[in-house]
C-alpha positions in Angstrom: 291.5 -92.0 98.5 292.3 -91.8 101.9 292.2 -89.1 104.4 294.0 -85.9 103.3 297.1 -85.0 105.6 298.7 -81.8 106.8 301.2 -81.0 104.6 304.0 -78.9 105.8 306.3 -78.9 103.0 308.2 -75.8 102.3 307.7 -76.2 98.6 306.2 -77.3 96.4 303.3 -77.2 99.2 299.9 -77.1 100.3 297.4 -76.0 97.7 293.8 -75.2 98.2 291.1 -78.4 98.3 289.1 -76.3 95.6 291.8 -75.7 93.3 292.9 -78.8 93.8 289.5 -80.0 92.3 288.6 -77.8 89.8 292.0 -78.2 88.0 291.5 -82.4 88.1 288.5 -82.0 85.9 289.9 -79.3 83.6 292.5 -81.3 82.9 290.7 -83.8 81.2 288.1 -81.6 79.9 288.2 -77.9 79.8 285.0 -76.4 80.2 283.4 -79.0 78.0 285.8 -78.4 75.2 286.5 -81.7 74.7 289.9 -81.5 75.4 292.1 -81.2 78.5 293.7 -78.0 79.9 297.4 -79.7 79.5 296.3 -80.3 76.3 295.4 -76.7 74.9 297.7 -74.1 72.0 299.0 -71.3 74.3 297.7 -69.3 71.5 294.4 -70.6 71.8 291.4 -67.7 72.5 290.6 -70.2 75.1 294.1 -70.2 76.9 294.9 -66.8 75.9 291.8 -65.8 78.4 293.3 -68.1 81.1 296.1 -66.1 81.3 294.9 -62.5 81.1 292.7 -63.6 83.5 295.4 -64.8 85.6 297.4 -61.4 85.1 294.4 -59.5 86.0 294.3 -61.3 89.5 297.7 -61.0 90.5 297.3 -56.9 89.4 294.3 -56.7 91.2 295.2 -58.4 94.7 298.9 -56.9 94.4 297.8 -53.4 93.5 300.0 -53.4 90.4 300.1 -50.4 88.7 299.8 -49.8 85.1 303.6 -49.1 84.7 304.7 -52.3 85.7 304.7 -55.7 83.6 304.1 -58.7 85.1 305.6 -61.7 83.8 305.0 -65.8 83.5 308.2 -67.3 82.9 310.0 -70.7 83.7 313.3 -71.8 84.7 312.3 -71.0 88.6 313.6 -68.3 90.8 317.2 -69.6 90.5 317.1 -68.2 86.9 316.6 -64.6 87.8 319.3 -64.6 90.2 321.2 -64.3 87.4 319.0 -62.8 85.3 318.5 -59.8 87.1 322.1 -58.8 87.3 322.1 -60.1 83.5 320.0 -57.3 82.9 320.6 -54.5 85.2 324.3 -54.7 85.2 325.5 -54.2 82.0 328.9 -52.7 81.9 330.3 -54.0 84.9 327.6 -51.8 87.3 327.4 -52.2 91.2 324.4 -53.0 93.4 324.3 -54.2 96.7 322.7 -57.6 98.2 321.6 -58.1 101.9 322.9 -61.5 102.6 320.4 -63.6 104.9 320.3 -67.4 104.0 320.8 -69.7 101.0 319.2 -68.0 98.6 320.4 -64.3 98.9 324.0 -66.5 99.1 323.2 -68.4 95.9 321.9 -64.6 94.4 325.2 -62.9 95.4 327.2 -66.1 93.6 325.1 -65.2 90.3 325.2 -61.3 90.4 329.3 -61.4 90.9 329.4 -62.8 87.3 328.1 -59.5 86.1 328.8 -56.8 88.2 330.4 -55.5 91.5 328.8 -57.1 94.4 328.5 -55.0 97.4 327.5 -57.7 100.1 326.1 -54.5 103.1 325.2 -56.9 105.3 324.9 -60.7 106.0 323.9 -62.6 109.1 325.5 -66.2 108.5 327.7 -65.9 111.1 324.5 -66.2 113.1 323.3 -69.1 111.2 320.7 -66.6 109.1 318.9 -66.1 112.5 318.2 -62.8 111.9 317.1 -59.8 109.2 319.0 -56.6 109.4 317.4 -53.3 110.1 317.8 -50.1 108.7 321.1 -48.9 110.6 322.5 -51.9 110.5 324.0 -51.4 106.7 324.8 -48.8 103.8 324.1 -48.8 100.6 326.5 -47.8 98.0 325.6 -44.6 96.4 326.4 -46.6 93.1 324.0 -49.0 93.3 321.8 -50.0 90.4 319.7 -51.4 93.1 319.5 -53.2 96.9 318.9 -57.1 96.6 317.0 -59.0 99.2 315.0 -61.9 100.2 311.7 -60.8 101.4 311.5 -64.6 103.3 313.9 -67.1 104.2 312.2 -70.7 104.0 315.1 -72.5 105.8 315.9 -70.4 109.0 312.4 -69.1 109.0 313.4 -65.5 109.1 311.7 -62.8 107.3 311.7 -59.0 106.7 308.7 -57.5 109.0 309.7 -53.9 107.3 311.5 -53.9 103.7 314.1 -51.6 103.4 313.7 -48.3 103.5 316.1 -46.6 100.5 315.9 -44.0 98.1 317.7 -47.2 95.7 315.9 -49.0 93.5 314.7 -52.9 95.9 314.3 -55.7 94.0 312.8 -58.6 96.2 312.6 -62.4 96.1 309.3 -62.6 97.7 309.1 -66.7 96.3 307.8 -67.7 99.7 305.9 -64.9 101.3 304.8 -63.1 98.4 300.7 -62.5 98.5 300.5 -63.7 102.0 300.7 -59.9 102.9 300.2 -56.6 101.6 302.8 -54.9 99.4 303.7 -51.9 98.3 304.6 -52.6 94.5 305.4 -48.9 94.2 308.4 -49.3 96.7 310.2 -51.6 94.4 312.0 -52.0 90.6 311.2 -55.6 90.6 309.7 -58.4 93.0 310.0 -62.4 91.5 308.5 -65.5 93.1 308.5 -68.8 92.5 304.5 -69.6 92.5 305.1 -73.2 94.0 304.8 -71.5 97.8 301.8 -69.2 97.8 300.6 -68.9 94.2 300.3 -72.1 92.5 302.5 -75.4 91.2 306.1 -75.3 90.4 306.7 -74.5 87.4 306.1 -70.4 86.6 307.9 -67.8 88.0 306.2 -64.0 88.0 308.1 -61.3 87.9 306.5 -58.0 88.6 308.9 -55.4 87.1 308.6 -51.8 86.3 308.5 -50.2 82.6 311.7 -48.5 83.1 314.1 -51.2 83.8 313.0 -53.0 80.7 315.0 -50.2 78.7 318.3 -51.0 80.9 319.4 -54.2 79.3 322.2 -54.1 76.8 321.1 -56.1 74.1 324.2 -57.3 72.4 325.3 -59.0 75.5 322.5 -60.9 76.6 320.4 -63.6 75.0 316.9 -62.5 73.2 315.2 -65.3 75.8 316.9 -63.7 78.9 316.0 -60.2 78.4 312.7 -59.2 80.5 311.6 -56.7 77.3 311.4 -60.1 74.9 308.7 -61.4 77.0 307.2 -58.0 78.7 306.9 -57.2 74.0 305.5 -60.9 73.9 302.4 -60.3 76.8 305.0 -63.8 78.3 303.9 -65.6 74.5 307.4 -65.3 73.3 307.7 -69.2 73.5 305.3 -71.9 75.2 304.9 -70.8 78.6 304.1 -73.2 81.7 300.3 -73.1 80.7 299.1 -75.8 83.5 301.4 -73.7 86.0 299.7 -70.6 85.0 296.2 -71.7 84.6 296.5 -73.1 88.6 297.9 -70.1 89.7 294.7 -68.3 88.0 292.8 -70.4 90.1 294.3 -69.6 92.9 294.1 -66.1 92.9 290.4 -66.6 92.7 290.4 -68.5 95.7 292.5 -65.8 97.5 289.8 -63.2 96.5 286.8 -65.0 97.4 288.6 -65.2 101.0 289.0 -61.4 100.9 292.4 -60.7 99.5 296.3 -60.0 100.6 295.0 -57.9 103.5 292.6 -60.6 104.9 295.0 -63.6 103.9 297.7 -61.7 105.8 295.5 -61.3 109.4 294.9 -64.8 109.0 299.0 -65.7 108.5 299.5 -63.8 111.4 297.1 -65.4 113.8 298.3 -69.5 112.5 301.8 -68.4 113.3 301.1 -66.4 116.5 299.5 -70.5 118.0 302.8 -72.3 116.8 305.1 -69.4 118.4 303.1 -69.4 121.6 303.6 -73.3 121.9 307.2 -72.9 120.8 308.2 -70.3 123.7 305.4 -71.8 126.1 306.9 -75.4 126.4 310.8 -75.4 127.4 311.1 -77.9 125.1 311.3 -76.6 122.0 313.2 -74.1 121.0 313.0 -71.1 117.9 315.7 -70.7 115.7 315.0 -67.1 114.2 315.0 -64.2 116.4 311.7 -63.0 117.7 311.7 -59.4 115.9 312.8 -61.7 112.6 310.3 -64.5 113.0 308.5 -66.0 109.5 305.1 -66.3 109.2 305.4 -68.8 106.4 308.2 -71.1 107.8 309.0 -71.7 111.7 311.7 -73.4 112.1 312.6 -75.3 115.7 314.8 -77.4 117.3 313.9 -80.3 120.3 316.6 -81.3 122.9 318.6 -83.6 120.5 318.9 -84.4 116.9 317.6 -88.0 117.6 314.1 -86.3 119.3 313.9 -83.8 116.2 314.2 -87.3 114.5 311.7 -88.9 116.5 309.0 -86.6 116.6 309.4 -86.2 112.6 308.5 -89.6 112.5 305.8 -89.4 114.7 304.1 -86.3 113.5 303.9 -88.2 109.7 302.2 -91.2 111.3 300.0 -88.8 112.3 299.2 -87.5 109.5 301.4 -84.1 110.1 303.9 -84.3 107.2 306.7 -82.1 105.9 308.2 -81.3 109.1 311.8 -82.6 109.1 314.0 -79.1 108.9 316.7 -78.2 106.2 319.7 -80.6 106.4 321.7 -77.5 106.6 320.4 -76.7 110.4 318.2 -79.5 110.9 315.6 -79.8 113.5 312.2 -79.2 112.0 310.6 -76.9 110.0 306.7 -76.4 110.0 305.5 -73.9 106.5 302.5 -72.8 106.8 301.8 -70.9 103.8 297.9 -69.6 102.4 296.2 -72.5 102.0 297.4 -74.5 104.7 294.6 -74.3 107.0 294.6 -73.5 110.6 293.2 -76.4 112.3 296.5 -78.0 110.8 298.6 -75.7 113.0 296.2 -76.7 116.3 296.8 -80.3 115.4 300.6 -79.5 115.5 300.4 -77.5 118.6 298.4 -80.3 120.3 301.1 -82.9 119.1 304.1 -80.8 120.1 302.4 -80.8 123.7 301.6 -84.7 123.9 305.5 -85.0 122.7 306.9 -83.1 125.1 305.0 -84.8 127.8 305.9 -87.8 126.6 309.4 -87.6 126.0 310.7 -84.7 128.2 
């Protein structure tokens, strides 16, 4: 095998050498059970322990209370952007959505088919370079809830204070969620993707609050899409995405061992505090978010000219720094830098940026 490289990938990304490990033996033999991981009953006692095991992480490093469920389900975040309004909306409700990139847009185009959409604010006249503060938008005193995306993986923008509203926030956290502390109290519902921070593509947890299960009207939506089906079900209502969930379990373990959310998050904050200092210390490159909006996860940048940005892409993979070619939708380049990637991977970058720049300004 050769030489691992820094991968950079906004997702599905970087996962930790140890997991990475442990989960290539399971999956040809679990804990000497003669049979693979992949290869298990969900209903197994064996499997059944993998995932309460894996529940009991994510409650423990999240803070979870016991009111809340959380859930293992599939069909990625995308699903819950209409799931959510699915569920919450019944009756033609309202709610209001904080517009600030691709996905909020994509959750707003979903939640219209359900409800009233009150769009408060929305930055894409900026190019999503920016996160709205508190003044800068009302919520409707109708609102089943306020929508937004905790961090925006394309424009590398993210939410350095959620919202502070006496309304119900429900979150996508998909690509920032664990790499910080939370309040779980502060919100009806958070959902991620686990194929940033928590594991593989493939499972989707969604951390919602008892109350909220009781809001769905039943003869309009489909037994599978109701949260209550699978909150009733302990997420065993059909086969869930047991290799997905059984990595993510791993995971969490990994987290803990390295001291948690809290510690995780100092450590976040001091990889993305090098690549910012090289991006505002060498005239060459050039942030796209706004300093007070900047991502820890994703840092998205821009060179002189599109052919550099395509360039240095293409030097920084020979080099074994892959995964940095930005979104076609603003281009330039993109370095995410979730948990597991590991620092000496963002000193590598800062060294390269510096040799390029050199070289080529």
């Amino acid at each position: 095998m050769p030489d691992r490289v820094y991968n950079f990938n906004p997702g599905p990304s970087t996962l930790p050498y140890p997991v990475l490990q442990e989960a290539a033996k399971d999956i040809v033999n679990f804990h000497d059970r003669g049979m693979g991981i992949i290869e298990m009953s969900h209903r197994s006692k064996e499997f059944m322990a993998v995932a309460a095991e894996a529940e009991a992480l994510v409650r423990e490093l999240m803070g979870i209370p016991d009111n809340y469920k959380v859930l293992f389900l599939q069909g990625g975040a995308s699903t819950q952007f209409f799931m959510i309004p699915m569920n919450l909306l019944g009756g033609n409700k309202r709610a209001t959505y904080l517009n600030t990139g691709a996905w909020s847009g994509k959750a707003i185009k979903e939640a219209r088919l359900f409800g009233e959409i009150d769009v408060a604010y929305s930055s894409q006249e900026a190019k999503f370079n920016r996160v709205p503060k508190d003044d800068e938008y009302t919520v409707h005193p109708d609102s089943e809830y306020l929508y937004f995306v905790s961090n925006n993986t394309i424009y590398g923008t993210q939410f350095p204070e959620f919202p502070d509203t006496p309304t119900t926030l429900i979150a996508d956290m998909s690509s920032d969620i664990m790499s910080r502390p939370v309040d779980v109290n502060r919100f009806g519902l958070i959902f991620a993707g686990a194929q940033k921070n928590m594991g593989p593509a493939g499972v989707t947890v969604v951390i919602i609050r008892d109350d909220l299960l009781e809001r769905t009207p039943e003869a309009a939506v489909p037994t599978m899409l109701r949260y209550k089906t699978h909150a009733d079900k302990g997420s065993m209502f059909n086969t869930p995405p047991c290799f997905a969930i059984y990595c993510l379990g791993l995971v969490m373990k990994w987290l803990k061992d390295r001291g948690g959310v809290e510690a995780i998050g100092k450590i976040n904050a001091a990889k993305a505090a090098i690549l910012y200092d090289a991006i505002d210390g060498i005239d060459f490159y050039r942030g796209h978010a706004e300093k007070d909006s900047r991502s820890n996860m994703n840092i998205s940048f821009n060179l002189p000219t599109p052919e550099l940005e395509t360039q240095f892409v293409a030097e920084a993979t020979a080099a074994g720094l892959v995964g940095l070619k930005g979104h076609r939708s603003i281009g330039g380049c993109r370095a995410s830098i979730y948990n597991a990637f590991p620092r000496e991977g963002v000193e590598k970058l800062v060294a390269f940026m510096d040799n390029f720049a050199r070289s080529n300004g």
